[in-house]
C-alpha positions as CSV (number, residue, x, y, z in Angstrom):
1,X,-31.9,-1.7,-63.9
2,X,-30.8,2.0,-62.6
3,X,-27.1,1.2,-65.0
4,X,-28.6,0.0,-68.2
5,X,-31.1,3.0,-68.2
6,X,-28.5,5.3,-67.8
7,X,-26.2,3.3,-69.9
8,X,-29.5,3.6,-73.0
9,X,-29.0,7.3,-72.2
10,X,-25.3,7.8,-72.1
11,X,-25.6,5.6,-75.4
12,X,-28.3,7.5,-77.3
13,X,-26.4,11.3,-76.4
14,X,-23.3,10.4,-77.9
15,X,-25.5,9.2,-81.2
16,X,-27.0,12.5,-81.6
17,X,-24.2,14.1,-80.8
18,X,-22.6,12.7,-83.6
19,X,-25.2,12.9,-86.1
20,X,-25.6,16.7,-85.1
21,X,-21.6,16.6,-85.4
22,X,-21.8,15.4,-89.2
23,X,-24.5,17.6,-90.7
24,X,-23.2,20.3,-89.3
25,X,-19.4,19.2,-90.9
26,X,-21.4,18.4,-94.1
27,X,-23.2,21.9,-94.0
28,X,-25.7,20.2,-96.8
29,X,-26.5,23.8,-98.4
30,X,-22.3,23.7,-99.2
31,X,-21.2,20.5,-99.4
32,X,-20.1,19.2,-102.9
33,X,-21.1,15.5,-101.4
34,X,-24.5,17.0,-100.8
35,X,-24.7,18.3,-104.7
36,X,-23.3,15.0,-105.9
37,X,-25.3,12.5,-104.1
38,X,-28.6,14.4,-103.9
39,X,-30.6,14.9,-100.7
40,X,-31.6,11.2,-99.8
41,X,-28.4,9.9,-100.3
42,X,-26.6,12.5,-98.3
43,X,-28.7,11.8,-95.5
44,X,-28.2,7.6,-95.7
45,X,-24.4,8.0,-96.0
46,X,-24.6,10.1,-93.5
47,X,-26.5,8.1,-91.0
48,X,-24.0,5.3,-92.1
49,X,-21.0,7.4,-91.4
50,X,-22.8,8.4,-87.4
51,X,-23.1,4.6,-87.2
52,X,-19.5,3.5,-88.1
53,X,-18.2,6.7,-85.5
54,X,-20.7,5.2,-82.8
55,X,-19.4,1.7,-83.6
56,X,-15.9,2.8,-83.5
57,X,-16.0,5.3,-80.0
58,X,-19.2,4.2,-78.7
59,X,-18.2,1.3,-77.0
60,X,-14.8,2.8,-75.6
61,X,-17.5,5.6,-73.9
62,X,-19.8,2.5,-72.3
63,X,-16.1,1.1,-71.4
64,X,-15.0,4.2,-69.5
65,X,-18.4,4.6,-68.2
66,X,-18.7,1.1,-66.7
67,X,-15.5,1.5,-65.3
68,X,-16.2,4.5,-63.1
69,X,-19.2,3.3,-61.9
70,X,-17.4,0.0,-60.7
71,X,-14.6,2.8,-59.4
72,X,-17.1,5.0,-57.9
73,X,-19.1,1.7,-56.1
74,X,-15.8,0.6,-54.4
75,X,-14.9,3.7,-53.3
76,X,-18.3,4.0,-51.4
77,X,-18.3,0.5,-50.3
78,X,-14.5,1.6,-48.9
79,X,-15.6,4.9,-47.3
80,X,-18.8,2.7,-45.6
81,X,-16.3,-0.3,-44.5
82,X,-13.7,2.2,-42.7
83,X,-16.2,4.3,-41.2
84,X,-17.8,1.0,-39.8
85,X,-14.5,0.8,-38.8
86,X,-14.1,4.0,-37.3
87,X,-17.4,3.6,-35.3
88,X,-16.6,0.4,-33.6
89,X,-13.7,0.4,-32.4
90,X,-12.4,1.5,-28.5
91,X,-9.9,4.4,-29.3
92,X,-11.7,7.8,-29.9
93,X,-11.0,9.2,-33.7
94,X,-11.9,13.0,-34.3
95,X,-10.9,15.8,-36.7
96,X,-11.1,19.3,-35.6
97,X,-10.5,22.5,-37.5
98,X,-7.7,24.8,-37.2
99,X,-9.7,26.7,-33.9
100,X,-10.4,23.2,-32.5
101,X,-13.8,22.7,-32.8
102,X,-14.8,19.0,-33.5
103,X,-15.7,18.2,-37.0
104,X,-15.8,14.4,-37.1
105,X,-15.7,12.1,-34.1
106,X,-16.7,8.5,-33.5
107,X,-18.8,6.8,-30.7
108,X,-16.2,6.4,-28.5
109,X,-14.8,10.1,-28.2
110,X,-18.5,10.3,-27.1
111,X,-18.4,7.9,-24.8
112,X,-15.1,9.2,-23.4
113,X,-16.3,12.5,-22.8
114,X,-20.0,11.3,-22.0
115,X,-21.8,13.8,-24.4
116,X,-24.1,12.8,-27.3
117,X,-22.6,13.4,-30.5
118,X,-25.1,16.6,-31.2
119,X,-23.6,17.8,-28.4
120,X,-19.9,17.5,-29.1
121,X,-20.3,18.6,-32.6
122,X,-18.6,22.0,-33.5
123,X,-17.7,21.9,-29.6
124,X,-14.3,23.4,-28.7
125,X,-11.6,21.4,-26.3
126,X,-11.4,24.6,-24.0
127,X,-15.2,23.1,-22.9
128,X,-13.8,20.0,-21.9
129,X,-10.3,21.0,-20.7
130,X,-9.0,23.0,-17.5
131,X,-6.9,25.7,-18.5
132,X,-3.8,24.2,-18.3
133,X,-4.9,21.3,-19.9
134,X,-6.2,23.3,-22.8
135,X,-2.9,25.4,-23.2
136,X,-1.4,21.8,-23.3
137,X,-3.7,21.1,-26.5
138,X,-2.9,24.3,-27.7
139,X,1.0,23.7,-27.9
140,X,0.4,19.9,-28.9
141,X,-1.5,21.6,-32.0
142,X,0.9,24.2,-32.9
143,X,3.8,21.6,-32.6
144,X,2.3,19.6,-35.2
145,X,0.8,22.7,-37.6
146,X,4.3,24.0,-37.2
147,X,6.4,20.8,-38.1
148,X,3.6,18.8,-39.9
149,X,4.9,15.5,-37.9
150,X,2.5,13.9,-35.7
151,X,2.8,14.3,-32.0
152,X,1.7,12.0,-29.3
153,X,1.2,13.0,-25.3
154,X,0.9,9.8,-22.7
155,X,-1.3,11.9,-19.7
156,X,-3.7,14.8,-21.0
157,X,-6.8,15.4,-19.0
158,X,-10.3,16.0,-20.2
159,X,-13.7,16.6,-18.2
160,X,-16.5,14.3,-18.9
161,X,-20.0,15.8,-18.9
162,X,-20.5,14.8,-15.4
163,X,-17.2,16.5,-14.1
164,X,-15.3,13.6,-13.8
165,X,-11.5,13.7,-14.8
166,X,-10.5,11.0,-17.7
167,X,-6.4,10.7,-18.7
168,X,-6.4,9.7,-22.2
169,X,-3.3,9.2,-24.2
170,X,-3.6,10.9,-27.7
171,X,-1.8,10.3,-31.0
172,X,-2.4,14.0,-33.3
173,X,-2.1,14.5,-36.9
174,X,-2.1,17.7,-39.6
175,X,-5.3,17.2,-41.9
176,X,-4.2,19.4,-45.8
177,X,-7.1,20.5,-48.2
178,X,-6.3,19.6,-51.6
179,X,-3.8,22.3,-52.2
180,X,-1.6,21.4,-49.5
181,X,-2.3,23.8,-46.9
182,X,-3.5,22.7,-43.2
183,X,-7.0,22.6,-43.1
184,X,-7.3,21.2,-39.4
185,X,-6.1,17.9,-37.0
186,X,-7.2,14.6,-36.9
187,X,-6.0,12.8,-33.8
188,X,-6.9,9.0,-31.7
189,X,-7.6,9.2,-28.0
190,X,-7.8,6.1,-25.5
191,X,-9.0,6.0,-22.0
192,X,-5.6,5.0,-20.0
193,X,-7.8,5.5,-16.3
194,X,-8.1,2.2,-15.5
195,X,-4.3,1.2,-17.0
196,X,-2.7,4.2,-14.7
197,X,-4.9,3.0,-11.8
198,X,-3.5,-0.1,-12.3
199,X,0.1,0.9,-12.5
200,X,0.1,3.0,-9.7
201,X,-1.2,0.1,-7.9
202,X,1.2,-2.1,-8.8
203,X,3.9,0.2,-8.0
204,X,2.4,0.6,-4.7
205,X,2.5,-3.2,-4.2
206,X,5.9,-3.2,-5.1
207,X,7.1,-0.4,-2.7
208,X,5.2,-2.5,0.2
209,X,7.1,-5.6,-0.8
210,X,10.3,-3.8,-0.8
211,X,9.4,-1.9,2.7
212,X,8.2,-5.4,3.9
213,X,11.7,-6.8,2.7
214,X,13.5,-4.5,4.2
215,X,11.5,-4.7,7.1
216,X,12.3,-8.2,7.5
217,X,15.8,-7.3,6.7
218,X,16.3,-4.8,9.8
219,X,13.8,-6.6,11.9
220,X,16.2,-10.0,11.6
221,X,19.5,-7.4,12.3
222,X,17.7,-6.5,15.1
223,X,16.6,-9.6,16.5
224,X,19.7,-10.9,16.4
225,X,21.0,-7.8,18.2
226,X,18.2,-7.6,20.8
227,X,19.3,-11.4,21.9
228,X,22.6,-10.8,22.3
229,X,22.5,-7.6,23.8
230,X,20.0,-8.5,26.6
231,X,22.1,-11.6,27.2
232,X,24.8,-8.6,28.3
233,X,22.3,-6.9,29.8
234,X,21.3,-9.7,32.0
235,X,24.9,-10.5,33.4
236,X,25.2,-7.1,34.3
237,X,21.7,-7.0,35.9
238,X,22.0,-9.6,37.7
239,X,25.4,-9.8,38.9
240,X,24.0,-5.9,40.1
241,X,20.8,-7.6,41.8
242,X,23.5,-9.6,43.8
243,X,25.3,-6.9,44.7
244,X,21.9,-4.7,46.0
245,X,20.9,-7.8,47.7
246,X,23.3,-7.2,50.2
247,X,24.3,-4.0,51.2
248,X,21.6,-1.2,52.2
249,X,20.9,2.1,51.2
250,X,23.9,3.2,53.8
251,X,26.3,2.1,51.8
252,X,28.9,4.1,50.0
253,X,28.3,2.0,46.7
254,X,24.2,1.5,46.9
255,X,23.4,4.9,45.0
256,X,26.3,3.9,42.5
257,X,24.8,0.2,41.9
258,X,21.0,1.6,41.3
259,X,22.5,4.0,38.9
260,X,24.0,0.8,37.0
261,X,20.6,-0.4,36.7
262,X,19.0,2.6,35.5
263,X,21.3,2.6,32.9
264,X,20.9,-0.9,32.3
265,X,17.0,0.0,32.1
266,X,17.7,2.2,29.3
267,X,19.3,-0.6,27.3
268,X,17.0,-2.7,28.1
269,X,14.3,-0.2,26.9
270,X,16.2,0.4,23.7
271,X,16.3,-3.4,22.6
272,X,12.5,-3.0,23.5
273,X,12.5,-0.2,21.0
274,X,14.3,-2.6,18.3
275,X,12.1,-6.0,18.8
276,X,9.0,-3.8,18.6
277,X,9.4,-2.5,15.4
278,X,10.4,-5.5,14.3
279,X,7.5,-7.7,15.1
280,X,9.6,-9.4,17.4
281,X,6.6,-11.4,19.0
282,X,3.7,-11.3,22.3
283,X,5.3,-12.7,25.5
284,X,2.7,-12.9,28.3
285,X,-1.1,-12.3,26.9
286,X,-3.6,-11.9,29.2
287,X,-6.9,-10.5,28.9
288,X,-7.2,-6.6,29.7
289,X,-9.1,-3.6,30.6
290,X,-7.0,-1.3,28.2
291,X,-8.7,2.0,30.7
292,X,-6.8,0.2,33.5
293,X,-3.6,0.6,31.7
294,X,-4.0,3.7,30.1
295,X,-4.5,5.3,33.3
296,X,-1.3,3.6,34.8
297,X,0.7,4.7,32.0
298,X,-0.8,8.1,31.8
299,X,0.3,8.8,35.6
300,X,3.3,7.5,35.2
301,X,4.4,9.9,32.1
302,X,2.7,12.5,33.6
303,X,5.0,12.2,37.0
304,X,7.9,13.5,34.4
305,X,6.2,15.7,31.9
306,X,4.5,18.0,34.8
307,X,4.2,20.8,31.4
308,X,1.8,18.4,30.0
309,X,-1.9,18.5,31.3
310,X,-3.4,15.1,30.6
311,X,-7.2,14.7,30.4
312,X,-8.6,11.1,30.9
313,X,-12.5,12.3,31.5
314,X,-13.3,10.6,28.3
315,X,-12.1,6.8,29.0
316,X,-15.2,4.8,27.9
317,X,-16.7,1.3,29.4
318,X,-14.8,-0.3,26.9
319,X,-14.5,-4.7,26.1
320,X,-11.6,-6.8,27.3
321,X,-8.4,-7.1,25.3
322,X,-5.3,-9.6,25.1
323,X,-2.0,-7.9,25.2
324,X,1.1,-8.1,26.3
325,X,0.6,-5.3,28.6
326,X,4.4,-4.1,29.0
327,X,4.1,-3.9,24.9
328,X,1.6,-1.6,25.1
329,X,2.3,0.1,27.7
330,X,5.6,1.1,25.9
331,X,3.2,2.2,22.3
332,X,1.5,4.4,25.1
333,X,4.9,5.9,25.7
334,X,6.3,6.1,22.5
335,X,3.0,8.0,21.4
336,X,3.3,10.1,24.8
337,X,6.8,11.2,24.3
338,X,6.1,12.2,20.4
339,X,3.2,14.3,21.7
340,X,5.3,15.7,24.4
341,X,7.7,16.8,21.9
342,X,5.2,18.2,19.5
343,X,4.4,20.9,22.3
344,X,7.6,22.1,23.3
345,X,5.8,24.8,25.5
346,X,3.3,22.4,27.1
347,X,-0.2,21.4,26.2
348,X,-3.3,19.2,26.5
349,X,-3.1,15.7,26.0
350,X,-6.8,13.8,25.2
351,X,-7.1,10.2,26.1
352,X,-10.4,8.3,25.1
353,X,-11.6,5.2,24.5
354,X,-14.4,3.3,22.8
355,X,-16.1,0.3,21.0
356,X,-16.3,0.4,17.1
357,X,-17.0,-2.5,14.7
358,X,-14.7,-2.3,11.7
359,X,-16.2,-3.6,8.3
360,X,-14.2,-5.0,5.0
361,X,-14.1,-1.1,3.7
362,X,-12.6,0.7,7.0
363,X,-10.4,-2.1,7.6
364,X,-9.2,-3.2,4.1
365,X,-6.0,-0.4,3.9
366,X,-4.7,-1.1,6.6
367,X,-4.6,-5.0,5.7
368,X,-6.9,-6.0,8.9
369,X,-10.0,-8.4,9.4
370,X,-13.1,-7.0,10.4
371,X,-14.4,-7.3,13.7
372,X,-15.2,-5.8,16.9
373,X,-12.4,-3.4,18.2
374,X,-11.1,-1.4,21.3
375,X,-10.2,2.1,20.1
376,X,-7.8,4.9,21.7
377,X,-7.7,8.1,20.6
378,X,-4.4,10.0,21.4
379,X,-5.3,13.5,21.1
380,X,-2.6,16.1,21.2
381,X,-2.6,20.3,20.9
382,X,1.0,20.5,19.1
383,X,2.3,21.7,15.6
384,X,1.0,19.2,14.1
385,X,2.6,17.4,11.1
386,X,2.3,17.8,7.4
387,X,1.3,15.0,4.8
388,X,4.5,13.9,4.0
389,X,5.9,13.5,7.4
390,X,2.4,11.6,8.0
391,X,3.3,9.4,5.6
392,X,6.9,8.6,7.7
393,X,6.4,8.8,11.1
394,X,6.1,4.8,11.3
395,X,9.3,4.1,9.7
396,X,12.1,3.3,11.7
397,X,14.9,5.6,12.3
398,X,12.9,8.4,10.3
399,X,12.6,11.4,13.1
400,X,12.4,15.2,13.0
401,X,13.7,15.6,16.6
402,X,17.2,16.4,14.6
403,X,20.8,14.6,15.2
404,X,21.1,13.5,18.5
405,X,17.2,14.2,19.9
406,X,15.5,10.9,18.9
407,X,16.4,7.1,17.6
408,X,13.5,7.4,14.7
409,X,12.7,3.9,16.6
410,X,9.7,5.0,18.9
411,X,6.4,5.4,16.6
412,X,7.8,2.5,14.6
413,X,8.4,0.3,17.1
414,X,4.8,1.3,18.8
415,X,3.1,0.4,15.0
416,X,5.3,-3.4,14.8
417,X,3.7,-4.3,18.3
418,X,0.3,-3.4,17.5
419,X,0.3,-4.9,14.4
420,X,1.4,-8.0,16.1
421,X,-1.7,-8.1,18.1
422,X,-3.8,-8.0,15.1
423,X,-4.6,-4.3,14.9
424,X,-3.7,-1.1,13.3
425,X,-2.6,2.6,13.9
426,X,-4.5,5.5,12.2
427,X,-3.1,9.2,12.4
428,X,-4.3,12.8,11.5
429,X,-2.6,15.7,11.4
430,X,-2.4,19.3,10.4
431,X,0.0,21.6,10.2
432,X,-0.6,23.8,13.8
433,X,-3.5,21.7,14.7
434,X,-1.8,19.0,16.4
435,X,-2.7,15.5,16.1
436,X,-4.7,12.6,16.7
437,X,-3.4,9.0,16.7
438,X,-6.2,6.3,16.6
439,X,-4.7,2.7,18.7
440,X,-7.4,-0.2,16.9
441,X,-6.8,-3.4,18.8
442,X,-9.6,-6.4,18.6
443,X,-11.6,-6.7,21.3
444,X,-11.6,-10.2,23.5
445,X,-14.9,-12.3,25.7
446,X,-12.1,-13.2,27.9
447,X,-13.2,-12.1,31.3
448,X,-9.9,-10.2,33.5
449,X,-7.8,-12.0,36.2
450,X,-6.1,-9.5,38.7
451,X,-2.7,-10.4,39.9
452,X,-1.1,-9.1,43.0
453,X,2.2,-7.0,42.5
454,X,4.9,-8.9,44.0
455,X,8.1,-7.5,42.5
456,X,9.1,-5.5,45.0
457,X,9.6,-9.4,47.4
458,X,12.6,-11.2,47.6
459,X,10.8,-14.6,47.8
460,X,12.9,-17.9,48.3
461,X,12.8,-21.9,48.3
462,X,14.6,-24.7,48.4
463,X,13.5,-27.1,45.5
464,X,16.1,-27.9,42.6
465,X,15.6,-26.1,39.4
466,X,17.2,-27.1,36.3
467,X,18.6,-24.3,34.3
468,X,18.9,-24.6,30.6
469,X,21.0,-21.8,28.3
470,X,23.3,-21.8,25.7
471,X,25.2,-18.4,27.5
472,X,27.8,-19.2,29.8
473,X,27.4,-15.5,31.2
474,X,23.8,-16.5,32.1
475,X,24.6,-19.9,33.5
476,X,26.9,-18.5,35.7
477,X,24.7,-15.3,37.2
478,X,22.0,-17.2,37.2
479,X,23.3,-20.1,38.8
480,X,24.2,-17.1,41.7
481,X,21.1,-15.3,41.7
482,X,19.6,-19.4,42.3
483,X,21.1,-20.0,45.0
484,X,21.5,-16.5,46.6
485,X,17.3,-17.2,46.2
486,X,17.7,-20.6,48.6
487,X,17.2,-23.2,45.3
488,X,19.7,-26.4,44.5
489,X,21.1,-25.8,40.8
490,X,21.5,-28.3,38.2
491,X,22.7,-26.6,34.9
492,X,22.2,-27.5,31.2
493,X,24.1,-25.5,28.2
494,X,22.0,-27.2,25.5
495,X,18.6,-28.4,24.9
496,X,20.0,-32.1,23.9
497,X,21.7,-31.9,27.1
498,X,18.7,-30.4,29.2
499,X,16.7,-33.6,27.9
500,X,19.6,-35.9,29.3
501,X,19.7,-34.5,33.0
502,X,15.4,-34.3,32.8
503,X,15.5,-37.7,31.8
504,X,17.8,-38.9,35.0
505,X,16.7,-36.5,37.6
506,X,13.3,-35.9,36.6
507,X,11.9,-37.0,40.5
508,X,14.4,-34.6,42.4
509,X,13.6,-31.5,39.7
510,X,10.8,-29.3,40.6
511,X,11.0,-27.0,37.3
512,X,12.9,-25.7,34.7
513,X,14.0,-22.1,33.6
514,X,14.6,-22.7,29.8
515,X,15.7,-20.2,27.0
516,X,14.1,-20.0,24.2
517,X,16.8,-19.0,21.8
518,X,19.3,-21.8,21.6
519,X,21.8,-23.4,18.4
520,X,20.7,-26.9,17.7
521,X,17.4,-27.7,19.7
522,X,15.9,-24.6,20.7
523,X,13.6,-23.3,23.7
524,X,10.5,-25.0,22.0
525,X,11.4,-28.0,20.9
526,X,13.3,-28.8,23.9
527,X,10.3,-27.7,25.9
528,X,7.8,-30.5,23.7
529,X,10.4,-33.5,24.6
530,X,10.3,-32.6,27.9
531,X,6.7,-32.7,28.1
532,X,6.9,-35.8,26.6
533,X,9.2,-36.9,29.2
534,X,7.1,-35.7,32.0
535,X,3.5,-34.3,31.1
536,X,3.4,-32.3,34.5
537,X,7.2,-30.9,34.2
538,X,6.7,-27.0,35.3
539,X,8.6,-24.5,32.8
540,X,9.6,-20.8,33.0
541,X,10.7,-19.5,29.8
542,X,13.1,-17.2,29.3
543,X,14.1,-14.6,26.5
544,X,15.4,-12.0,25.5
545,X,14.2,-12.3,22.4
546,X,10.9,-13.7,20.3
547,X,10.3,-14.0,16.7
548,X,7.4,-14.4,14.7
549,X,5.2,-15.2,18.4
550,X,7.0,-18.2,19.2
551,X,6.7,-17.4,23.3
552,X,3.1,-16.7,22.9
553,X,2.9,-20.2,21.1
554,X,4.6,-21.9,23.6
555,X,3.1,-20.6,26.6
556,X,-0.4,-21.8,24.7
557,X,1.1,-25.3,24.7
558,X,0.9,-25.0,28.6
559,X,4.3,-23.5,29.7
560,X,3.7,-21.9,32.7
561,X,5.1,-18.7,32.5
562,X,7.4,-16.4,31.0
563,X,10.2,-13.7,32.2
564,X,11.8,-11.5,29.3
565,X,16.3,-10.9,29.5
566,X,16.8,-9.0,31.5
567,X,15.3,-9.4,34.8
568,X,16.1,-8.3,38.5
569,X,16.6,-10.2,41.2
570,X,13.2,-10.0,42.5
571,X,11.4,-10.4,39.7
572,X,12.9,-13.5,38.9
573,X,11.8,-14.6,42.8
574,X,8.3,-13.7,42.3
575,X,8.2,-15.8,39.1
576,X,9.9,-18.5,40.3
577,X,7.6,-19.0,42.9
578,X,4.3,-18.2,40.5
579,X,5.0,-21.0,39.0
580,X,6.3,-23.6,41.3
581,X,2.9,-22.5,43.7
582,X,0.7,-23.0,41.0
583,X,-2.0,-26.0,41.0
């Protein structure tokens, strides 16, 4: 209705415009038509010669007219559909004059930035940028006024209205007036928060599979070298034990021979150092009182480091564990000697304990079910560490001790073993302030059973033990130390070959010292066929070496016992005899 009104209108102007047009060409006071048609018939021809005009241009004016309305209604039902655009989708779209004050925005810069669009409009970026943030706008800005080519930045800050920090990614573009000159920058912003979360947790994930592959990498090198070096080890050991076993303290050679085993010690300690780290399994578990050992340990360490004043006031009534107790007992050390040599000039070292639940949120970083837990705080008065050294201590062969000081193998191999019995290591540190290593290992209803020392015994007998190992070294020390120790020998080189002299002799063999680690059948399969064999056949296993628990699971399948490569003399009596004495 609105277009053929104004149409009538448009129509009805240009008619008068060109009647007023002819009279005024045909001035009728002038005109020689005027004087020879007369007055009336001026008028009618002249009416006739507005109508032929109208007829002729009229309907090219309703033409051009109808045409920009129709131009005029698709450009406004453009402009609606791309700002419907513009409002809905996720990127942010703004303009902002040449001083950077916001001019147009959608719903999402709003959302972004968390102000209502009152708010934000004629706001400047300063208000929602740090300073180095906004001096980053700033030459973003002037790059593109300068060149007139759109720039794009990947990681620019802004502050939301509730002081949280947003990392948007921005695309930036030179607005021109109709001129040509620059009348101010239109730009598209997207929230990248949640992607760079993301990333850097994938990154993360994929650093911890490469550590973890490494890990595995070193921890199999080391395995490997751990067996073979305690199977060294052990014929030097025991051919020594033999050697102490008769002579006494008079003779020229004894303080020679007890130095050979101190060193041998030492090695031993060091392949200790190696199969820690690596995970390299739990031997003998038995349920603990963790104050009982700490105190052991701490008396023991404290015998050497006289400098070091250790305070054990704040040792808790804490629940039972199950560890390996000599595994521990060397993370106890290994975190010991660190402290020691984070207070060069002496110091206090602070042992507690207590009971903490840990729940999914405390536990989840360090990969670890929730549960009740035994907890030992390690609390030294030393320089302290910084945040990147933190973030190293625990890998192996990283040390700050400088060439020559340390093996880098200590507070790794301290975090393999207790992450082998299920629990973590925390640390804090400052810089001066020493430091505070937290031990989390879960807590057991397994009630303690004491056991009488009985190392320092030579104890004998004279039943027959068969001795399975694939090293001929072994075989032949041990087949010494055997009968040095009052037993009848029968020897095996191979599980397959074990099962074969079992199967014969099984009445005349009161047990059988196995190794774990052999080619072909190893120590646990052999040890399940022999059970088959004979249900009530006694076993001592024997290792230097364990991966991935295997000795704790077959000392759960009822093997009686276990001695770890390489072992004295006496130790290996007071086994022996554990086992065979046993109901």
């Amino acid at each position: 209705m609105e277009s053929v009104v104004l149409t009538g209108i448009s129509l009805a102007a240009f008619y008068w415009v060109c009647e007023s047009f002819m009279y005024f060409f045909l001035a009728p006071e002038a005109n020689f038509i005027h004087h020879l048609l007369g007055p009336d018939m001026f008028e009618t021809w002249t009416r006739v010669l507005v109508l032929c005009i109208f007829a002729i241009f009229g309907s090219h004016v309703q033409y051009n007219f109808n045409n920009r309305k129709r131009a005029y209604e698709k450009l406004r039902e453009q402009d609606e559909k791309y700002r419907t655009i513009i409002e809905n989708i996720e990127e942010g779209f703004f303009e902002v004059d040449l001083t950077g004050k916001l001019t147009f925005f959608n719903n999402s810069v709003s959302k972004i930035l968390g102000y209502s669009p009152q708010e934000l409009l004629g706001m400047d970026n300063r208000n929602y940028t740090r300073p180095g943030h906004a001096k980053k706008m700033f030459d973003i800005m002037n790059k593109v006024y300068t060149t007139g080519e759109p720039s794009k930045v990947t990681d620019f800050e802004v502050i939301r209205k509730d002081g949280n920090t947003v990392t948007v990614e921005m695309n930036a573009y030179l607005m021109r007036d109709q001129e040509g000159n620059p009348s101010g920058f239109r730009g598209v912003v997207r929230d990248v928060s949640e992607r760079l979360v993301a990333e850097r947790e994938k990154r993360k994930l994929e650093i911890q599979l490469q550590q973890a592959q490494k890990m595995e990498a070193i921890g199999n090198l080391a395995g490997g070298i751990a067996h073979d070096f305690n199977n060294i080890l052990m014929g030097m050991q025991g051919n020594t034990s033999l050697m102490l076993l008769n002579i006494d303290k008079s003779h020229p050679h004894y303080d020679k021979l007890k130095s050979i085993e101190n060193y041998i010690e030492n090695g031993a300690a060091l392949t200790r150092q190696l199969l820690g780290f690596a995970r390299g399994g739990k031997y003998e578990v038995k349920a603990t009182d963790l104050n009982g050992l700490i105190q052991k340990t701490a008396r023991m360490f404290g015998r050497t480091k006289k400098e070091i004043k250790i305070h054990t006031s704040q040792l808790r009534e804490i629940w039972n564990v199950e560890i390996d107790q000599s595994q521990i007992e060397q993370v106890l050390l290994n975190i010991f000697v660190n402290a020691w040599h984070a207070m060069p000039d002496g110091g206090d070292l602070h042992l507690m304990t207590e009971n903490v639940v840990i729940d999914d949120d405390f536990g989840k970083p360090f990969h670890t079910e929730p549960g009740k837990y035994v907890k030992i705080s390690i609390i030294d008065t030393g320089v302290g560490m910084d945040k990147n050294t933190q973030q190293r201590i625990f890998e192996p062969f990283f040390t700050t001790k400088g060439l020559g000081r340390g093996t880098g193998l200590g507070l790794a191999s301290a975090y393999g073993i207790v992450k082998n019995h299920g629990g973590f290591i925390d640390v804090f540190s400052e810089p001066g302030e020493g430091a505070t290593f937290s031990i989390y290992l879960p807590a057991s209803e397994k009630e303690v059973i004491e056991e009488a020392d009985t190392f320092e015994q030579v104890l004998k007998g004279s039943e027959t033990v068969l001795l399975v190992d694939d090293e001929e070294m072994i075989i032949d020390v041990g087949q010494e130390i055997l009968k040095t120790l009052g037993y009848k020998v029968l020897l095996a080189m191979s599980g397959k070959e074990a099962l074969e002299i079992y199967e014969n002799k099984k009445d005349s063999i009161a047990m059988v010292i196995l190794d774990m680690i052999m080619p072909g059948m190893g120590g646990g399969e052999t040890y399940d066929n022999l059970k088959l064999i004979d249900p009530d056949i006694k076993v001592l296993l024997s290792s230097g070496y364990s991966i991935s628990g295997q000795a704790a699971e077959i000392l759960e399948r009822g093997c009686d016992g276990f001695i770890q490569k390489p072992f004295k003399l006496r130790q290996l009596s007071a086994k022996i005899r554990e086992v065979l004495d046993q109901d």
